[in-house]
Each structure stands twice: as C-alpha cells, then as structure tokens.
N, C-alpha and C positions, 0 to 999 in steps of 0.2 A: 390729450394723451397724458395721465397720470404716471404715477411712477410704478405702480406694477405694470403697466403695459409696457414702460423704456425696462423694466428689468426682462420683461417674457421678451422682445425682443432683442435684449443682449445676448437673454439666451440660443436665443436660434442662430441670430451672428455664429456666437460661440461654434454652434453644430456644425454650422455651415462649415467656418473656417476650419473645423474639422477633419471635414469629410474632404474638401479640398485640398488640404495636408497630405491624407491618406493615398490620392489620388492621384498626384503627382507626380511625377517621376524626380528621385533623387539627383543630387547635383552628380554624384558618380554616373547615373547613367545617364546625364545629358551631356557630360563630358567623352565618356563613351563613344556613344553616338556619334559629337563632334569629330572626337579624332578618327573613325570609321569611313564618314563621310567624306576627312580629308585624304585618307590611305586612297580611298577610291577613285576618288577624282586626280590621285598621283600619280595611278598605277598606266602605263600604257596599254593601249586596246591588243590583247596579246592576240597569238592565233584563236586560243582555247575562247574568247571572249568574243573574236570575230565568229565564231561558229555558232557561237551560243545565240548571238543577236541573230543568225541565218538560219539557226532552229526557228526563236520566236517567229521570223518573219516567213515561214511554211505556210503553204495553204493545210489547213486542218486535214483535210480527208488524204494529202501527201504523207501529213505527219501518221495519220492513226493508220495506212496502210504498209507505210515502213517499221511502226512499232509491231506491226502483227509479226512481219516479216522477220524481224530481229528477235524475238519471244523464244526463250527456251522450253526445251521439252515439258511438258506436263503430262506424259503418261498419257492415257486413256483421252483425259480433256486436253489434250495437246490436236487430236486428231480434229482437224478442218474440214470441212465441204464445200466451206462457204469462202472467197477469199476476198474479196470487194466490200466494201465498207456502204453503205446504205444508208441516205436518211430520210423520214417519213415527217413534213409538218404536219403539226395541230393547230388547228387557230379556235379559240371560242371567244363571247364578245369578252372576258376577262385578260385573257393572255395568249401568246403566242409561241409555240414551245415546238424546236425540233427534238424529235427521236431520232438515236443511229442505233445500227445494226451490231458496233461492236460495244458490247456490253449491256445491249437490247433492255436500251432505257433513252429518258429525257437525257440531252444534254447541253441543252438552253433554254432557258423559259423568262421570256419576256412577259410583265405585267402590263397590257394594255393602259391600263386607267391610273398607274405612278408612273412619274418621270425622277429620274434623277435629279441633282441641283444643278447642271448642264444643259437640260431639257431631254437631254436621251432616255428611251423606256427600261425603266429597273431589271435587271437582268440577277437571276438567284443564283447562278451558278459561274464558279471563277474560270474552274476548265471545265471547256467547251470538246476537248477530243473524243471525249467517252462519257458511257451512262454514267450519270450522277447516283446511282444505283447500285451496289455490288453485292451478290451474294457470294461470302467466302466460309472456307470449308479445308479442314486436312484431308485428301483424298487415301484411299487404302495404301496407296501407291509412294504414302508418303510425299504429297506435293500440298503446297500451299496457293489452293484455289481462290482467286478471286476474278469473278466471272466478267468484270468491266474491264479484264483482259481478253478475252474470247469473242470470237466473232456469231454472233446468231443468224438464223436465217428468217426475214422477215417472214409470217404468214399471213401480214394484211398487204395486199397489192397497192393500195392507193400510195401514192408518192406525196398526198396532200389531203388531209382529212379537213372539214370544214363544220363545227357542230356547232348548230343554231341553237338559239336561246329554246331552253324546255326540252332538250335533246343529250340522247349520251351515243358513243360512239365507243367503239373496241380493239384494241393494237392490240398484236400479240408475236413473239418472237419464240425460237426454236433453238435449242443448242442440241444438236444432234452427235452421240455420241458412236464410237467405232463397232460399238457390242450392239448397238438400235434403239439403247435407252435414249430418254430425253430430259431437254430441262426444257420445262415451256414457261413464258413471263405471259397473263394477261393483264391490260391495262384497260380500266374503264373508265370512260371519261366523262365527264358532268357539267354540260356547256354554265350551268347557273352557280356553280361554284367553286372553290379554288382546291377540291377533295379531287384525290386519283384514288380508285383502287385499285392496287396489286395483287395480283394471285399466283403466284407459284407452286407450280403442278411438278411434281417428281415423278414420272413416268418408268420406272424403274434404275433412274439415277441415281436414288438415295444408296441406294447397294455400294455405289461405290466413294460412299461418305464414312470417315472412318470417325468412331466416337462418338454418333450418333446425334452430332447435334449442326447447326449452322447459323449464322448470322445472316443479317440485313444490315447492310451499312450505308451510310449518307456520306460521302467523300467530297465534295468541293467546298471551296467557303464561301458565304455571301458575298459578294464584293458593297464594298459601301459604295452609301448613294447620295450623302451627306456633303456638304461643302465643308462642315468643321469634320472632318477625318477625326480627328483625336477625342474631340467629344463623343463623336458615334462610335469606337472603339468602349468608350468607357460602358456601356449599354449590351456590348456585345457577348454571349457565353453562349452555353450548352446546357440543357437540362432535361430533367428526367422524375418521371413521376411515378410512385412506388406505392400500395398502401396507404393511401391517403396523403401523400407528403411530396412537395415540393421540392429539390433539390436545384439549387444552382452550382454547376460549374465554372470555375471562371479564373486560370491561376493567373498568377502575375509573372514569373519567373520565366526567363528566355527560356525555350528550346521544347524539347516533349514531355507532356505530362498525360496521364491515363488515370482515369479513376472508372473501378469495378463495380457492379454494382449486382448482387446475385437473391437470387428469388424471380419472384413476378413483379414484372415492369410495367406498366400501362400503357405508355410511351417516352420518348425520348423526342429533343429536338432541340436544334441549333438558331440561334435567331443574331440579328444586328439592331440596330433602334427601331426600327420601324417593319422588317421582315421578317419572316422566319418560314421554316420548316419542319412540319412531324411529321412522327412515322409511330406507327400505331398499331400493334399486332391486337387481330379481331380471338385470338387462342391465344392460351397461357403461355408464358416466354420464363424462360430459363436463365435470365439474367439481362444486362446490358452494360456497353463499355462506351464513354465518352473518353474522348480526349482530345488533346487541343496543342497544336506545333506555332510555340511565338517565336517569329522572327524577325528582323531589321529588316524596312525597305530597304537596298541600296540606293534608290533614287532620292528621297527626301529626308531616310530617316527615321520614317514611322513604326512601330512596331504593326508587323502583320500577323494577324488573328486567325488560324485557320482550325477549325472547330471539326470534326469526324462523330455521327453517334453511330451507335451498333446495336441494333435485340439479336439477341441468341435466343434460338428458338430448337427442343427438343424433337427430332421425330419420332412421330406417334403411329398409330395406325392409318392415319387418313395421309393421301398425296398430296392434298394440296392444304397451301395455308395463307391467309388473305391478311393485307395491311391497308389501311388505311394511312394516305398519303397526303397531306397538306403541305400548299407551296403557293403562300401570298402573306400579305399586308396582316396585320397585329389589329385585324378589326372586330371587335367584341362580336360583331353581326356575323360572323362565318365563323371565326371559332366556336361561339359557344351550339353552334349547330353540326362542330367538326368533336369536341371535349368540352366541357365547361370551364376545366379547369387551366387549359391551355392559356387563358386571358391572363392571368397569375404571372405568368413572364413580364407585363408590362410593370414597369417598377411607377405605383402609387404614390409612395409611400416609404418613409423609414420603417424597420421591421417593428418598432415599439410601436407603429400608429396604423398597421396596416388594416389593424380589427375596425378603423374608422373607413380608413380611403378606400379602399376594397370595395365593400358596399356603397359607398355613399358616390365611387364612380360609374359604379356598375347599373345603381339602381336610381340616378336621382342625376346623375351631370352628364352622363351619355345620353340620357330617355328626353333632357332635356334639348342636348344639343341636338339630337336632331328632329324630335318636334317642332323645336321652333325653326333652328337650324332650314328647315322645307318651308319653311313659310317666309324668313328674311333671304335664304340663299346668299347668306354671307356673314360666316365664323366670327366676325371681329363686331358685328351687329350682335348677332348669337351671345358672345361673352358681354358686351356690354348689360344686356339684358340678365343674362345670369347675376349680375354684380347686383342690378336691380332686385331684383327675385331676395339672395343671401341680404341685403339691404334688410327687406320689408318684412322677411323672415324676424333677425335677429331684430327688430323696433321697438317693441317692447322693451326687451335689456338695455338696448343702447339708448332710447328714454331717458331713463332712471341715471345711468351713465353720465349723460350728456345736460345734465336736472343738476345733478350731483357737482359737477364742475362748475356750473353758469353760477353757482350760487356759492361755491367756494372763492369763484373769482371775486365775486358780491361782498364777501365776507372779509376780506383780504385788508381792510384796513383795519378788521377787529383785532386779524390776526398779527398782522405788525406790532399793534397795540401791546398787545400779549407778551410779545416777545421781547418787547421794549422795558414791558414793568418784571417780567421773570426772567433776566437778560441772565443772570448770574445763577439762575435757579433752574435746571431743564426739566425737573423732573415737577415742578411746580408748572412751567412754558407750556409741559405735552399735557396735564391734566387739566387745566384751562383751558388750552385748547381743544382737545375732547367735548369739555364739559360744551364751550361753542356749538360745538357741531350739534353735541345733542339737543342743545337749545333751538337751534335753527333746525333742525329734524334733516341735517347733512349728512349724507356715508360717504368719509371720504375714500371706503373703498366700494364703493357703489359700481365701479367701470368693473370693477377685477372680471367677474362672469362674462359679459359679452366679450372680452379680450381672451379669456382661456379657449370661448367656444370658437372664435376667430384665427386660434391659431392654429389649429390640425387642420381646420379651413384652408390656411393662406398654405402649410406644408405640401396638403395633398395638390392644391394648384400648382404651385412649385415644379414637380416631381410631373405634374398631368400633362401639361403645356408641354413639358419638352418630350415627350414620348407619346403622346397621341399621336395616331394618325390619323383621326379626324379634324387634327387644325394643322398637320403638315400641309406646305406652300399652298396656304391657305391668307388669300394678301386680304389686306384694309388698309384704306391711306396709302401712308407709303411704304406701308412695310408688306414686305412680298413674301414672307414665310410667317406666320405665325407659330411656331414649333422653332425659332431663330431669332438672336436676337434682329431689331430694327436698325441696321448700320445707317446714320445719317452721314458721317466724315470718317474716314479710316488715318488714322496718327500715325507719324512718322517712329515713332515707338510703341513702346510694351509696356504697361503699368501695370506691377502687381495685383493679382484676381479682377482687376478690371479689365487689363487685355490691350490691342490696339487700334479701339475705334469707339465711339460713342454711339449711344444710342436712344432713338429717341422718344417712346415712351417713357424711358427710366427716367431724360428731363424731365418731364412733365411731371412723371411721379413722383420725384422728389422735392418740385416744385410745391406740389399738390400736401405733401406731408409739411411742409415749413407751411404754407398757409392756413393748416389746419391746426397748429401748433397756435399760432397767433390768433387764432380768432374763439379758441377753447381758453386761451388765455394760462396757459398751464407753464407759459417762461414765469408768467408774473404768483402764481403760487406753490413754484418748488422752492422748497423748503430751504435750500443753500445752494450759494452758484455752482457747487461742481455741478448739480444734479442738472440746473437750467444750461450749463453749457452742450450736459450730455445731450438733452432732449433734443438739441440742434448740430447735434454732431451725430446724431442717430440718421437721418434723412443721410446725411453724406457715406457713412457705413454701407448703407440700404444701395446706392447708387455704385459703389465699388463693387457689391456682390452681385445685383441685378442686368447689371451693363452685360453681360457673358449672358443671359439667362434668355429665355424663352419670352418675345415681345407682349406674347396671348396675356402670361402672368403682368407684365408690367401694367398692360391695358388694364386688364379686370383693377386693379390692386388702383389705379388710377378715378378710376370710377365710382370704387368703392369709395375712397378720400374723398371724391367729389360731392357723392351724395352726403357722406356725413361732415362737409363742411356747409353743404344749406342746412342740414339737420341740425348744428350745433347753432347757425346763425337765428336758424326759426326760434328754437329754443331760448336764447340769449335774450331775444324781443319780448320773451311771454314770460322772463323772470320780473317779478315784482319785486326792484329794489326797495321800494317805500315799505311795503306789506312785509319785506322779509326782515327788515330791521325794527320797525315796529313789533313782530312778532320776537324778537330777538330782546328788543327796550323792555317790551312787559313780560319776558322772562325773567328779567334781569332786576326789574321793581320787586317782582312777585318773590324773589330768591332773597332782596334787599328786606322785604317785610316779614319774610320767614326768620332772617338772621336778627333783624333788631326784635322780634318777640322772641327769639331763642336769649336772644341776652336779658331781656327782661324777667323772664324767668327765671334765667342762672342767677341776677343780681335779685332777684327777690326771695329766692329758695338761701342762698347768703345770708341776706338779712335776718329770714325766720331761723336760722339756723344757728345766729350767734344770740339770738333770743335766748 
C-alpha cells in the first residue's frame, strides 16, 4: 500500500467521520433526552396514565367499536348501517394480512418470508385498529372526511380468503350513504406478489366532495424490525417521485413537519431499512403531501419516526380511479416489476458516486448474487466469491501495481544511498531519485489506478451491505446477520464510533491489512517515519469505523486483502533482484560513459578554442 492509496483512504476516513458527525445527535439532545427519561421514571403512575396503559391494553375490535361510538357528527357521512366492526383474513404464500371493516382496508400485514431480529414475522403497519388506508376529503357540509374513521360494510362474505400461488382474489367494501350514494374500495389481490390494487368507485358520492378533489393517504408507520433501532432510524423517510426526480423526505427536527408537492406525482412512499410501502396512482394526480411526526419514545428514549404520504387526486369524468399498492421488502425483483424507479430508495451510494453504484448494483452485484447466490445457497460463500470475481477483474492494474512496489522494495538500498549523498540537497535527493526509477523502468505511482477504481468499489459495498435485503439475517460462520455487524464479545463500555462490542471479521480484516503492509514491504519505503507510522495506524482507523458496520463488508474487504496478499507474495518470488540491478549497473556505466565523452569533448572544444 503506497502512499496514494494511505492518502485515498484518509480521505474516505475523512467522509466517513463526517457523515457520522452529521448523524449524531448533539450533546443538547442527548442531555435532553436524559433528563426526559428521568422526569418520567419520577413521575407517579397518575389516574390519566393508569387509564392510558388500560386503553393500550383493550382488545382492538373493543377499542375500534367504542371509537366508532364516541365519533362526532359528520353530516351525511356521519350516517351508519353498519355498526360492528369486521375482519376479513388474506393469506398468500408471501404475507398474511387482515382487512377490517372500519376504514375498509388492510390493517396488519405480516410478511411471511422476513422475520424480525426477535424471530417474529415483519409486521408493516404500527396501528392495527383501522385501515392503513384513508381517503379524505372536505365534504359540502364542511366536515373533514377521513374515511379510516367510517365503518364499511363488507361485500365479500368470506371471513378468510386463502389465494394460492398463480391466483388473485377480490375484497371489496361499501360506505353507504343516507341519500343511496356510495363509496365502494375494490382490492385485488395477487398471491405471487407483494402489489394490491385499489379501485375506488364514487357511486354518486363525489356530489358531496366539496372542491373537487381528494386524497389517498397511507397513515401508520413501519415499526422497525432491526436490533440497532437507531441505526434503522437513520435509513428511515418518505419519498416521492415527480417528473423524473427522486425526492427524499427525511427531517431531523422533533415534532410535525409537511412538505407539498403540486403537479403530477407518479408516486409516493414511506420506507424503513429494509421495507417499504407505495402507492401509485394509475391517472394523473393533482399533487402529493408527505410528512413526518418525530417524537421521543418514553420508554428508552429513541426518537419515533412516523411517516404519512398522501396523492391528491382531481375528479374527473370517470367514477372510479385505481392505485397501485406495494407493501414488502426493498427487493430489486418485485419492485422493478411494481416502478423501476422505486429501487432508488435504497441508498448505494453517496450522492457524488451514485452515477457508479446505481448501475453497478443493479446490473452486475444483484445479477451476480443471486446467480451464484442459487448454486452456493449461502450469501457469505456468495460474497466470498464476488471478492474473487472484483480480484481477477482488476489483475491486470493491480500487476503493474504490485510489480511496481516489489521492485521499489528491491530498489531501496539505491534509495538510501541517494539520500545519504543528497542529504542536504532535496531537490538534487528527488531528481536522482526519479532518474532511479526511470533507470529501473519503476512507476512509483504505478498502484495509483487500481486504488481510485477500488474505491467507489469499497463505498458502494459500504452503503450495499448495510441495506440490502438480500444479505439481511443472512448467517456465515458465526455471524448471524450479514447486513449487522459480527458481535463476537459485547464491552462493558462505549468507545467512540467504535461502539460496545467487537467484532469479528473486522479482526481479521484488520489483521489481513497489517500483513499486507509487511509483506508489500511499503513500512520499509515511505519516505519518512510520519508516513510509515501512518500506514500502520491506517488498519487501526479502518477497525474503529468498521466495528459498527455491516459484517458482509468486512468479509468481502477480508478476502479481497487476502487474495492480494498471495498476489503480492507471488509477485515478490518472480522479481529478479540480480537482473533488476544489473539492469540498473549498465544503466548507470552507460550514463558514466556518456558523461566522461561529454567532458572530453568540452575539454577538447577548450583546447581548440584557446588555439
């Protein structure tokens, strides 16, 4: 490892340390928080708090029957038929999801095929009382409609729908108003993938929409499923796609925030590290509102992230108007079959490098991993191999590279030499030493290219590892998540960006980089000890930052070191010390017999001269 490569890796340190900065929460709000935490735990269990805990602990269909019950007037939509709350399961082989009756929508959906880090199955929706669905609306009547208040009346009898692989199936609900209009919700269901469509039909309901326009709103927040809560937090926003353009949502600032967005929207959607959900109007929309309510757990402290999107959708001539519904897992395989562009959520990439990671995940590390991925049947084999693969890729550069050092090493008593007779002279030291290299036909920045192309390499893995979910709890050895780090011992403390617990690829990897150091020989030709101390204080940086990080990275990045420590050793065996110094000696004659016929000329041209 030369010294452009310890300077590109200060730099990404540099980023890193960063982006970690930025990320953080200030010491005001961790003091905050503390004294919150302690007001709390001071306060006696009052009545108002006994009651609150005797809310939580209701059965749901108690709760959402007494909320109907306590609801004030709403005019027209105020009027009931229906007073019993209803719910309808779905199971298909992906998830399992009840419908109720008030708000005549989902209002649980379990993904079959992810588990939580507890082992429980991923659940997309926080509350459970009502459709996660709502269509609201200013009625003429001047009320503010939102329908996941309203009770529907089921029109599919089945109490339990069961849709087999290659099959779709049709829910469908009624809001029956006092004049005969309706609102009807069809849902169509598609046992092979994680797509709902919605169709909502205004049966001459829209008469009594005043302003002529309405929303779709997605109300509950993902609940995380993550063991580092605060990490998954960092991953979590709202987003919306407009004319070509990506938008993230994502504020930092406690309390409610809304951002507007008007024109035509393509969709909107809410996601956490590894889930998400869109919504997707199949007709032009009239704008879209995200926002987002952060607030303190009272229990631990964390800040909670609850995410709301919305399309505003004009009425037109036609009754009904159909969305396209997504509600799973961040898997390039089903979104790009739901939007192409929806995969865009998963963060690659810093936004300077995404023009690389973008494609190079999409088209060349996904295609790979699960190619081979169905033939090993195990991610951590999978990445090994990939490290193999970027290896034999870059071999050629890293050659020349690894050519370029074995023979610097070689060279290294010329260079002493050099230094010893232009000790007082640096600017004589570097041009002799130059002239060296070109003599031996040495570049001593020969490494520079295979280390620039290795580095938007090592970022996009970075970034890949921890938000894939094709290597979530996904185990090797002993590491049971690769999307996490490998906790081998968990510390009685907390060490700055390292955290409190070690982990054990990062050993090895950092292992892996001091032996590669030593055997490339590059302590023994930097140029001055700060440089050599750095190169070995580089490995220990690398182990602060990665210890927190995603074990997949460590491994790959382990492997990679590995192969180009036999690469450097091969190489070292096939430098010819004899041949490179004799190539060097009858440079060095030949230059010797150039200069004493250049004097002999000068002293003869002299001679004739004083003739």
């Amino acid at each position: 490892m030369d010294r452009n490569t310890v300077i590109g890796f200060v730099l990404i340190f540099g980023l890193m340390l960063a982006w970690m900065y930025t990320t953080m929460p200030s010491q005001e709000e961790l003091e905050r928080q503390r004294q919150e935490r302690i007001a709390r735990d001071t306060i006696p269990e009052t009545e108002d708090r006994r009651d609150l805990r005797w809310e939580e602990d209701r059965d749901p269909a108690v709760r959402e029957a007494e909320d109907v019950a306590d609801r004030p007037s709403l005019g027209i939509f105020g009027h009931q038929e229906v007073t019993d709350t209803v719910s309808t399961w779905v199971e298909t082989p992906k998830y399992r999801a009840r419908f109720t009756s008030l708000g005549g929508g989902p209002a649980s959906f379990h993904l079959k095929r992810h588990n939580r880090w507890d082992d429980g199955l991923v659940q997309l929706m926080s509350d459970t009382t009502r459709s996660a669905y709502s269509v609201e609306f200013l009625s003429i009547e001047n009320y503010n409609i939102e329908t996941d208040q309203l009770l529907f009346r089921p029109l599919t009898a089945d109490p339990a729908i069961n849709v087999a692989r290659g099959e779709q199936a049709t829910l469908q609900y009624e809001l029956l108003l006092e004049d005969g209009s309706r609102l009807i919700y069809t849902y169509t269901i598609d046992a092979d993938t994680y797509q709902i469509l919605l169709s909502i039909t205004f049966d001459g309901s829209e008469q009594h929409i005043s302003g002529r326009s309405f929303e779709v709103v997605w109300k509950p927040a993902i609940p995380p499923t993550e063991r580092d809560v605060a990490s998954e937090k960092q991953y979590t926003a709202a987003y919306s796609y407009a004319g070509g353009v990506l938008e993230q949502f994502q504020p930092s600032s406690q309390g409610y925030t809304e951002s507007i967005i008007t024109g035509n929207v393509t969709w909107v959607a809410s996601k956490s590290k590894f889930f998400t959900q869109v919504m997707k109007a199949q007709e032009p929309t009239d704008g879209a509102i995200l926002s987002a309510e952060l607030s303190t757990d009272p229990d631990n402290g964390e800040t909670i992230h609850d995410f709301n999107t919305a399309l505003r959708t004009r009425l037109s001539g036609t009754d009904t108007y159909s969305y396209q519904l997504y509600l799973g897992p961040l898997d390039y395989r089903h979104l790009r079959n739901f939007d192409s562009k929806t995969y865009d959520m998963v963060d690659t990439g810093f936004r300077f490098i995404r023009w690389f990671s973008d494609p190079f995940v999409k088209y060349i590390i996904l295609p790979f991993f699960w190619f081979v991925g169905g033939f090993t049947g195990n991610m951590g084999v999978t990445i090994i191999l990939f490290a193999v693969l970027v290896k034999i890729v870059l071999y050629p550069l890293t050659k020349k590279s690894f050519e370029s050092m074995a023979a610097m090493r070689e060279l290294q008593p010329e260079m002493e030499a050099i230094k010893e007779k232009y000790k007082d002279e640096p600017q004589k030291q570097q041009q002799a030493t130059m002239k060296l290299f070109k003599t031996a036909k040495v570049n001593p920045l020969g490494s520079c290219l295979p280390n620039l192309l290795q580095i938007p390499v090592l970022i996009t893995f970075w970034r890949f590892f921890q938000n894939s979910i094709e290597v979530r709890q996904e185990r090797f050895l002993w590491a049971e998540d690769l999307s996490a780090p490998d906790i081998l011992f968990n510390l009685p403390f907390s060490i700055p960006l390292m955290g409190d617990h070690i982990a054990g690829f990062v050993l090895l990897m950092t292992a892996s980089m001091v032996i590669q150091m030593r055997v490339s020989g590059q302590g023994a030709t930097a140029p001055n000890p700060t440089l050599k101390m750095m190169q070995y204080v580089l490995p220990v940086m690398l182990l602060f930052i990665f210890n927190r990080l995603s074990s997949g990275l460590s491994l790959y990045y382990l492997i990679y070191n590995a192969l180009s420590i036999a690469q450097q050793m091969l190489i070292n065996k096939r430098i010819d010390h004899v041949k490179l110094m004799e190539t060097v000696d009858k440079k060095k004659a030949k230059e010797m017999r150039k200069e004493q016929l250049l004097e002999k000329k000068k002293a003869l041209k002299e001679k004739n001269s004083k003739k």
